[in-house]
C-alpha positions as CSV (number, residue, x, y, z in Angstrom):
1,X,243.7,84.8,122.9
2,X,247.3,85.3,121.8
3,X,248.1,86.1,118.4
4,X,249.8,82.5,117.6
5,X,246.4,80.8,118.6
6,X,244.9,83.1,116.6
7,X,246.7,82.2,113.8
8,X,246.2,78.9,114.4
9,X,242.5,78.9,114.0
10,X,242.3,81.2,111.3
11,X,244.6,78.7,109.4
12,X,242.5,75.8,110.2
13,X,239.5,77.7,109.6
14,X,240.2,78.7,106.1
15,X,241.7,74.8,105.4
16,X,238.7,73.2,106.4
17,X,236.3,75.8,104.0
18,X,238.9,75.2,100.7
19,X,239.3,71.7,101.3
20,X,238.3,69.7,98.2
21,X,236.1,66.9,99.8
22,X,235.2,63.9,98.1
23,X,233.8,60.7,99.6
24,X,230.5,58.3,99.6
25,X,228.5,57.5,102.7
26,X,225.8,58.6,104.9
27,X,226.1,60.6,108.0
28,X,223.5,60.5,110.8
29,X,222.2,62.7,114.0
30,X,222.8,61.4,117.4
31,X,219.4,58.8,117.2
32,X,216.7,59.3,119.8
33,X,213.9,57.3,120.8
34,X,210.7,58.0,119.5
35,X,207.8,59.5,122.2
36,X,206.7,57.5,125.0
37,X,203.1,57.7,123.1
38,X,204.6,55.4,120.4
39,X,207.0,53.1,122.6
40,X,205.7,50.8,124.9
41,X,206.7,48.0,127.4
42,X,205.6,46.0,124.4
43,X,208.0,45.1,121.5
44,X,207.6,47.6,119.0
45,X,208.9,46.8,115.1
46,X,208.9,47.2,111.8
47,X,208.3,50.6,111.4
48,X,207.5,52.1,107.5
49,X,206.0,55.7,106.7
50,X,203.6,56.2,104.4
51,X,204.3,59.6,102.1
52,X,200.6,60.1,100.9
53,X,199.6,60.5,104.0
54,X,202.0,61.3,106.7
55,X,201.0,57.9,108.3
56,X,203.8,55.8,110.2
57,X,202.6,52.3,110.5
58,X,204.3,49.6,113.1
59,X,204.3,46.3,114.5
60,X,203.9,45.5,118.4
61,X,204.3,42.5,119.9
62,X,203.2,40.3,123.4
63,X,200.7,43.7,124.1
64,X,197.3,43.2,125.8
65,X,195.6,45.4,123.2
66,X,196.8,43.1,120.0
67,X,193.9,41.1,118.8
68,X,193.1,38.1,120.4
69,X,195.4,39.7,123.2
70,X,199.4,39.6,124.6
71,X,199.9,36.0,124.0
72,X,198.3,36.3,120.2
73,X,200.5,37.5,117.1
74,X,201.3,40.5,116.4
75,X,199.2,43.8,115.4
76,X,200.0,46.8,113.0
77,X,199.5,49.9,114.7
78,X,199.3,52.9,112.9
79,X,200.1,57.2,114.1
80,X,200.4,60.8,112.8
81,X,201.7,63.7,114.0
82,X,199.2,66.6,115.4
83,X,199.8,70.3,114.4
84,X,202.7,70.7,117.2
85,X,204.2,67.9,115.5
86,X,203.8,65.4,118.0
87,X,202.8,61.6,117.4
88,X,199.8,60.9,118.5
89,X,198.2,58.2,120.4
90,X,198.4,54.8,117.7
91,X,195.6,52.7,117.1
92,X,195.1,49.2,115.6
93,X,191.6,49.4,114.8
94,X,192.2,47.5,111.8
95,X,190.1,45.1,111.4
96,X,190.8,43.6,107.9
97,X,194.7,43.3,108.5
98,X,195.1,42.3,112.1
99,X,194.0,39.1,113.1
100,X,195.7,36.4,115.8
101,X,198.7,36.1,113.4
102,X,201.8,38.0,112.9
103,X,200.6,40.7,110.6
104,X,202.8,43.2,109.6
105,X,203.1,45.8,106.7
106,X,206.1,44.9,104.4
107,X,206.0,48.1,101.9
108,X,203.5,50.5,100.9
109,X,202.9,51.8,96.9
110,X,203.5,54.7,95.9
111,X,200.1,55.6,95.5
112,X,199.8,55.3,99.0
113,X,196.1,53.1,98.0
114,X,198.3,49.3,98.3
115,X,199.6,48.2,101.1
116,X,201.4,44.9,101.4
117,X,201.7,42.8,104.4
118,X,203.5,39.6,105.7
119,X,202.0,36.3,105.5
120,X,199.5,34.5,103.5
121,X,196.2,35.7,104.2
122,X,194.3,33.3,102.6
123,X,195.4,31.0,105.6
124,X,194.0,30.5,108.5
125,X,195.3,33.1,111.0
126,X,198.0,34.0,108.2
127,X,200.5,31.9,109.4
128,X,201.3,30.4,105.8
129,X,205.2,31.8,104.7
130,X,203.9,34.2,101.7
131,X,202.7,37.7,100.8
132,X,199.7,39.6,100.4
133,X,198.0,43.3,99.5
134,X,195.6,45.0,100.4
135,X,193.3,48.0,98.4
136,X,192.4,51.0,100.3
137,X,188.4,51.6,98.9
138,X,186.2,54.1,100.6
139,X,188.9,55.2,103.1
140,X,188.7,51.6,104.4
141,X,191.6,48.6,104.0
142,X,189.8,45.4,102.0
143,X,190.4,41.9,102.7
144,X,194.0,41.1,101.5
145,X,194.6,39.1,98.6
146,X,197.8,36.8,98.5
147,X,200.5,36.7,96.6
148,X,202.5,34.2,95.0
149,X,206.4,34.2,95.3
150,X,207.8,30.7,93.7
151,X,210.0,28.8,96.7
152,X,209.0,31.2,99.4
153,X,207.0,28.7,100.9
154,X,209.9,26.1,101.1
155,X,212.1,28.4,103.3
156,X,213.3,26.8,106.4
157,X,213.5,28.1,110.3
158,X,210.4,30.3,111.7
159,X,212.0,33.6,110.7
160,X,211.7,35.5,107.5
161,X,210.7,39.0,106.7
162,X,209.8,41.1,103.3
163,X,210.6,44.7,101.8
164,X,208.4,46.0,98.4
165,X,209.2,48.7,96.9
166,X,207.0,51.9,96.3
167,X,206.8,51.0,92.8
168,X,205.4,47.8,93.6
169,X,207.9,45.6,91.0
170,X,210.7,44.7,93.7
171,X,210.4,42.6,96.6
172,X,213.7,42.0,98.8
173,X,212.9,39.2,101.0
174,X,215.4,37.8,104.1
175,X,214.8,34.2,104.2
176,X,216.5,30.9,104.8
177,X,216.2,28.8,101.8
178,X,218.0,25.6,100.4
179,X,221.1,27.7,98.7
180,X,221.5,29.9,101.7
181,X,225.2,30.8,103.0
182,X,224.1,31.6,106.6
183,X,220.7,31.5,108.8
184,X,218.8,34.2,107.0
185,X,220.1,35.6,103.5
186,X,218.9,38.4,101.3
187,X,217.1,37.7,98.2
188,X,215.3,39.8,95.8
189,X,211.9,38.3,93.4
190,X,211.3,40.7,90.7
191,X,207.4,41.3,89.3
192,X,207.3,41.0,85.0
193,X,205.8,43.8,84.1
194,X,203.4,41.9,81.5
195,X,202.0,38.6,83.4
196,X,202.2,40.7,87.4
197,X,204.0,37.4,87.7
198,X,207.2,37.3,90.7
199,X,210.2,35.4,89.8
200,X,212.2,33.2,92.2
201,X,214.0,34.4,94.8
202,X,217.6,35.6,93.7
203,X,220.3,35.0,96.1
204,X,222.6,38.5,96.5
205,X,225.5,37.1,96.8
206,X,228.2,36.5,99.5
207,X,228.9,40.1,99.2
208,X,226.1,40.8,101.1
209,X,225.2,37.7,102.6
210,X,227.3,36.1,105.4
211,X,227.1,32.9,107.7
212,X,225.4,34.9,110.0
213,X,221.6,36.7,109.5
214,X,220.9,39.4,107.3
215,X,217.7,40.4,107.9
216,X,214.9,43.7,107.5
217,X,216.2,45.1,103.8
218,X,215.1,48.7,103.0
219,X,216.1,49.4,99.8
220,X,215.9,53.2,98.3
221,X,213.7,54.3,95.7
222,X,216.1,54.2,92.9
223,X,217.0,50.4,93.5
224,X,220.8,51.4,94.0
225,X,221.3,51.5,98.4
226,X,220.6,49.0,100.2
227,X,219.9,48.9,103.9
228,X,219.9,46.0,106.1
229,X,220.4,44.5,109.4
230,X,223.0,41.6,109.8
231,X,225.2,39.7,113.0
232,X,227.9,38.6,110.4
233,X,229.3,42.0,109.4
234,X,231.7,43.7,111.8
235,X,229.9,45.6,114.1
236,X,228.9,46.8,118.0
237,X,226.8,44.3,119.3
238,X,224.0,41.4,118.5
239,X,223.2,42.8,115.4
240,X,224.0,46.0,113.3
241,X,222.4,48.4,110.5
242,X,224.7,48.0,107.7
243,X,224.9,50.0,103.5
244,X,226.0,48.9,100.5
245,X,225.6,50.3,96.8
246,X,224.3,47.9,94.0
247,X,227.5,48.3,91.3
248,X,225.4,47.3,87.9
249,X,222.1,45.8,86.9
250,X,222.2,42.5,88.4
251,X,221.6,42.0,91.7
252,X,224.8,40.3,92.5
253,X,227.1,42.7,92.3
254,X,227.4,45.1,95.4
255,X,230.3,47.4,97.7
256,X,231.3,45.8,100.7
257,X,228.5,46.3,103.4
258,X,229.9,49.5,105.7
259,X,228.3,49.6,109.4
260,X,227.0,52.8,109.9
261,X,228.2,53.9,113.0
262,X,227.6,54.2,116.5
263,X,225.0,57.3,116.1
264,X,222.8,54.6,114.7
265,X,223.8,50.9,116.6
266,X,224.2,49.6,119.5
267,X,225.5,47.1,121.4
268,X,222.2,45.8,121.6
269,X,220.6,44.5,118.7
270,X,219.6,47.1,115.9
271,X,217.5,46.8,112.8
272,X,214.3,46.9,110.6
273,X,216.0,50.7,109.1
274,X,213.5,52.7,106.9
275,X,213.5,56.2,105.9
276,X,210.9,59.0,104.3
277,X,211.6,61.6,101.2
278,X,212.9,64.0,104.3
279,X,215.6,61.5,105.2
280,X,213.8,60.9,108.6
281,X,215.1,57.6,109.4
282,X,213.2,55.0,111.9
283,X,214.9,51.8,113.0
284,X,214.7,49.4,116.1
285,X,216.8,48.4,118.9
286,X,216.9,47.0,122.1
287,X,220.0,48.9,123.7
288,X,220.1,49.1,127.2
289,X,218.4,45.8,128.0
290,X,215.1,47.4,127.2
291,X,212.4,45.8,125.3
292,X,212.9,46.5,121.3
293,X,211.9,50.3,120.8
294,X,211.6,52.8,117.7
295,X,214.2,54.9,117.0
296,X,214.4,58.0,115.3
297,X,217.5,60.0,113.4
298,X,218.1,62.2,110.5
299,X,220.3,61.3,107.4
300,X,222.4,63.2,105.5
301,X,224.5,62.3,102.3
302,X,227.9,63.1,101.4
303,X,227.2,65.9,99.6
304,X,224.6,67.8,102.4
305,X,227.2,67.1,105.0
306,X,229.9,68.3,103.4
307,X,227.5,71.8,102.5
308,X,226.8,71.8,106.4
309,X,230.6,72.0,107.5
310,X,231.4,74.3,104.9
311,X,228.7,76.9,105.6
312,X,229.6,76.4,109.5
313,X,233.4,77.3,108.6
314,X,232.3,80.2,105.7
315,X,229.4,81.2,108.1
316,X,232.3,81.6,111.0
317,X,229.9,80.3,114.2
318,X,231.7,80.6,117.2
319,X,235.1,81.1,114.9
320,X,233.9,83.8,113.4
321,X,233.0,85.4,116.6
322,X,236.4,84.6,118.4
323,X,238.2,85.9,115.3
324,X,236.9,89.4,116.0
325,X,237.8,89.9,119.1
326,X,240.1,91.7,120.9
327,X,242.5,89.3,121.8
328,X,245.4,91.2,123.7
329,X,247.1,90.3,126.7
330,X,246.7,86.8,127.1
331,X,249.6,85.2,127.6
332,X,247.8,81.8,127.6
333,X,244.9,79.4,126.5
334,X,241.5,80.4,128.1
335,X,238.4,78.1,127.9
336,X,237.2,79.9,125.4
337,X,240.1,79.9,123.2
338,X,240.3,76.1,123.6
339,X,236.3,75.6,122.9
340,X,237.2,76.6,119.6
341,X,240.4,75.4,118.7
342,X,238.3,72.0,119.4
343,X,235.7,73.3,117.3
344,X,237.8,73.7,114.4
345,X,239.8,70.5,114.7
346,X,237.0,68.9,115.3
347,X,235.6,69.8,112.0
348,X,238.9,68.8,110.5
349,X,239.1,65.3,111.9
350,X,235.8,65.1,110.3
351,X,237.0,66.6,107.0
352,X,240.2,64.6,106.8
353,X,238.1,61.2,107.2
354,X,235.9,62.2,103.9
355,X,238.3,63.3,102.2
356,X,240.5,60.1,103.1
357,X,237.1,57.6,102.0
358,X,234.8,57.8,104.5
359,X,237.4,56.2,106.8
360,X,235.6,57.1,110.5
361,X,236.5,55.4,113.9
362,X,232.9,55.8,114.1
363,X,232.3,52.7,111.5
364,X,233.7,49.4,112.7
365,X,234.3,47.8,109.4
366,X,237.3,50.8,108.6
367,X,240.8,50.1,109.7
368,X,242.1,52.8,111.3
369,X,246.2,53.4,110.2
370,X,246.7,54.4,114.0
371,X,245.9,50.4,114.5
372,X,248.5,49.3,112.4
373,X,251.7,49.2,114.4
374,X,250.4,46.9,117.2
375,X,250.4,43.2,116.3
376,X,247.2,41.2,116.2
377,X,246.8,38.6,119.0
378,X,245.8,35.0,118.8
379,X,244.1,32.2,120.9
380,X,243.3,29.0,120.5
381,X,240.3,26.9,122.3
382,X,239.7,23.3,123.2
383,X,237.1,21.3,121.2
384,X,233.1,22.3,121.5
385,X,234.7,25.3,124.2
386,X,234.5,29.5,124.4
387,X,236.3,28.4,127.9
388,X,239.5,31.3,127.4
389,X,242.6,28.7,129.1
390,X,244.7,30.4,131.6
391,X,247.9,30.6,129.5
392,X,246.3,33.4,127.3
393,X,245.9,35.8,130.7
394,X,248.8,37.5,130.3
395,X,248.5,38.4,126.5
396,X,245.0,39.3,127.2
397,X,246.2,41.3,130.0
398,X,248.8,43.1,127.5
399,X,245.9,44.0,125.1
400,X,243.8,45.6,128.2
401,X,247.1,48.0,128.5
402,X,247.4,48.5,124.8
403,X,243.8,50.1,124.8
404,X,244.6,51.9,128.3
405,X,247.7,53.6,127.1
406,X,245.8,54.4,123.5
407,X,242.6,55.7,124.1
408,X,241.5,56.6,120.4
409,X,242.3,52.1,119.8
410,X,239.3,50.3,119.1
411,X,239.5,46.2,119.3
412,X,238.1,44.0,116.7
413,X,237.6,40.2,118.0
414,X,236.3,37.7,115.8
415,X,235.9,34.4,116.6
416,X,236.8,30.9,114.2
417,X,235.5,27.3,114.3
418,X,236.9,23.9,112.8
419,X,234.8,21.9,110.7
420,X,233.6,19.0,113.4
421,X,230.0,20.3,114.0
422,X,227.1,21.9,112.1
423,X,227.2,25.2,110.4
424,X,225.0,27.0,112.6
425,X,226.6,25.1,115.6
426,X,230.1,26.3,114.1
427,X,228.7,29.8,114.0
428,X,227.5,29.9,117.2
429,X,230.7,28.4,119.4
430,X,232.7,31.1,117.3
431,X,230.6,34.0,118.8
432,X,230.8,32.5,121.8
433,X,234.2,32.7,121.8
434,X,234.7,36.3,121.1
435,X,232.0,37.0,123.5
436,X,234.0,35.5,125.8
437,X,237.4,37.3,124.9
438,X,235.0,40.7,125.2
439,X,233.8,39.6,128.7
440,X,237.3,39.7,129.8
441,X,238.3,43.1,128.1
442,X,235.1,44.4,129.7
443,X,235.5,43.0,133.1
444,X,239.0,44.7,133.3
445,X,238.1,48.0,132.2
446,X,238.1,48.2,128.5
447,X,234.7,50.5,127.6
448,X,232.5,48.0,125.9
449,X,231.7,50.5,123.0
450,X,235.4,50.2,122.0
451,X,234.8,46.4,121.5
452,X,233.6,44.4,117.7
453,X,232.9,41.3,117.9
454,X,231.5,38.4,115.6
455,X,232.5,35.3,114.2
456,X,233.1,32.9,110.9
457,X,232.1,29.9,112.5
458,X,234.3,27.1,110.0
459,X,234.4,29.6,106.6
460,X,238.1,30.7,107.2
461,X,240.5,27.6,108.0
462,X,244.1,28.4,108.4
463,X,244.8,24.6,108.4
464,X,242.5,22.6,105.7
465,X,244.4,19.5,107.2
466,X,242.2,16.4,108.6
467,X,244.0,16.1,111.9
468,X,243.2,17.3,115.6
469,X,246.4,19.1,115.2
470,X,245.2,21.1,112.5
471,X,241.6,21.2,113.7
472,X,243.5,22.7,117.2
473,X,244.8,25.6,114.8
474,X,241.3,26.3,113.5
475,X,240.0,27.2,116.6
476,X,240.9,30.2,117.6
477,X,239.8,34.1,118.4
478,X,241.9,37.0,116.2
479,X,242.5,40.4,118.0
480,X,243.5,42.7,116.0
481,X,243.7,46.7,117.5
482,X,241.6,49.2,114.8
């Protein structure tokens, strides 16, 4: 190694261990599908881990061994690891919670002795919209006992799902009711602490909540983080796993949702997030075509990631090593010289985006300033049509050689609606659309990963006019280069 490329890494070296960081968000580990024991050519869901006893309980779907068989509801299935740390082989076997509905556990109490589980019990096959818990007693599960949420039971579609908290007085519950923006929005019932009694379901906001679904809320311990999945936030594919921080005591008032990443989603569709005290994450997706599978990562804060880097820098690693040697009579860059000058400016691209605000090409709802020199592109559609008209082939053409020419570009494509059909038939034609805009990147070379889509459906007019001419202007797909 010469002594300028020495210099070089020493320099960036000691930058990137005095740096003064300071920036919110979470940082995950490349996720990895849980064991083969675990996943199945079933659907596997709604994973949640129980502290008290090491216990990770799940839902699988259309499988042979649910009660009453494939074409039944689903069954909660429950595993542990052995002494090599190894899951081991699940088992439903119970009888007091499965049944030939969908049965599912929603949260577990602190206690670890309450579980609470999806659906009204007290009906036949649980199939009534509601909630229910069950008492562990004599290292058995009783017969669960429902629970009444005022308005649940009015909600409208087939889909809903719960979240309670460990402490048994917070319930955050994805439904569609009469007030919702989109097909499923977040809502939270709170228990009073003097009559056990749950209050209405309170809408989150349109922070949070989109004309899109936002669905499987995990919310942390101390009531301030929020988890959840949603296909109305920017993100990779069907549906992403999105964060945002509650900003006071209501339960109103939160940060704008930030995707987190692509070490956690997918192009696929990605959800039902939950995490233990060890900040072992599990979530869901179907990437890769594949039946929905478990996923595993680990999660880090701002504040561990930040002591990682910095004791990989201080420590030295591979820098440290380099730095020592005797680096004479090279007169240019070896591979080893270049593994680490990738190392360290590797660890100072990362650096640089928390100390800049957490702004990572890794999270599709940042805006890269790279981005902002190439103008956004615009199309417009025919009535009820994602058909893309021919006279758009050359600008979409020109965007293809924008990202070929700029490799680090990612392309954000969101779709728009005018107000002549439904909402949900708005919302719908608009994804379409920028489906269809993604198709053609796609088919002509552009790496799918470097592709956001979703749409408004008819939220965001750019001509509030009555006319086909300003309908025409309404719909229409936004490019814009991140």
């Amino acid at each position: 190694m010469n002594k300028s490329i020495l210099n070089i890494s020493f320099v960036l070296l000691t930058l990137l261990y005095c740096m003064d960081v300071q920036a919110q968000g979470f940082y995950f580990e490349e996720s990895q599908p849980l064991s083969d024991t675990l996943n199945s050519d079933a659907e596997e869901s709604l994973p949640i881990y129980s502290e008290q006893d090491s216990t990770l309980f799940f839902v699988r779907s259309l499988y042979a061994q649910n009660t009453g068989g494939i074409f039944a509801g689903q069954d909660i299935w429950y595993t542990k690891k052995d002494t090599a740390g190894q899951w081991i082989e699940p088992r439903n076997d119970l009888s007091a919670l499965n049944n030939e509905g969908n049965n599912a556990i929603v949260g577990i109490s602190s206690s670890g002795s309450t579980l609470y589980l999806l659906n009204d019990y007290g009906t036949e096959a649980s199939q009534q919209a509601g909630l229910s818990l069950s008492f562990k007693q004599d290292q058995r599960w009783r017969t669960p006992n429902k629970i009444t949420i005022p308005g649940l039971t009015s909600k409208q579609g087939n889909f809903y799902s719960l979240y309670v908290l460990p402490t048994e007085d917070v319930a955050l519950i994805s439904v569609q009711l009469e007030n919702s923006i989109g097909q499923e929005d977040l809502y939270v019932s709170i228990k009073d602490p003097l009559d056990n009694q749950w209050t209405e379901p309170i809408h989150l906001g349109p922070t949070i909540n989109t004309e899109g679904f936002e669905i499987s809320p995990y919310l942390t311990a101390d009531k301030k983080t929020l988890f959840f999945s949603s296909n109305g936030h920017p993100g990779y594919g069907n549906a992403d796993i999105f964060v945002s921080q509650r900003l006071d005591t209501s339960w109103t008032n939160w940060t704008r949702p930030e995707n987190l990443g692509d070490q956690i989603n997918s192009t696929g569709f990605d959800a039902y997030f939950t995490a233990n005290k060890k900040n072992e994450v599990f979530f869901v997706s179907n990437r890769g075509g594949s039946s929905a599978n478990m996923y595993t990562s680990q999660m880090f804060t701002d504040e561990e990631r930040q002591r990682q880097l910095a004791q990989r820098v201080q420590g030295g690693g591979r820098g440290a090593e380099m730095l020592s040697q005797d680096t004479s009579g090279l007169n240019g860059m070896d591979t080893e010289t270049q593994a680490l000058l990738d190392e360290t400016r590797a660890l100072l691209d990362e650096f640089n985006r928390m100390k800049t605000g957490g702004s990572n090409n890794d999270d599709p709802s940042s805006t890269s300033s790279s981005g902002n020199e190439f103008t956004p592109q615009e199309m417009l559609f025919q009535l009820n049509s994602a058909e893309i008209q021919n006279n758009y082939n050359t600008s979409l053409n020109e965007v293809v050689e924008t990202l070929q020419q700029n490799p680090r570009l990612k392309v954000e494509i969101v779709g728009h609606a005018d107000d002549t059909g439904g909402k949900d038939y708005n919302l719908k034609l608009s994804i379409d659309r920028a489906i269809e805009v993604k198709r053609f990147l796609i088919e002509n070379g552009v790496g799918e990963r470097r592709i956001i889509t979703y749409g408004k459906g008819a939220t965001e007019p750019v001509a509030n006019a009555q006319t086909p001419e300003a309908r025409q202007k309404n719909r229409r797909v936004v490019i814009t280069f991140l």
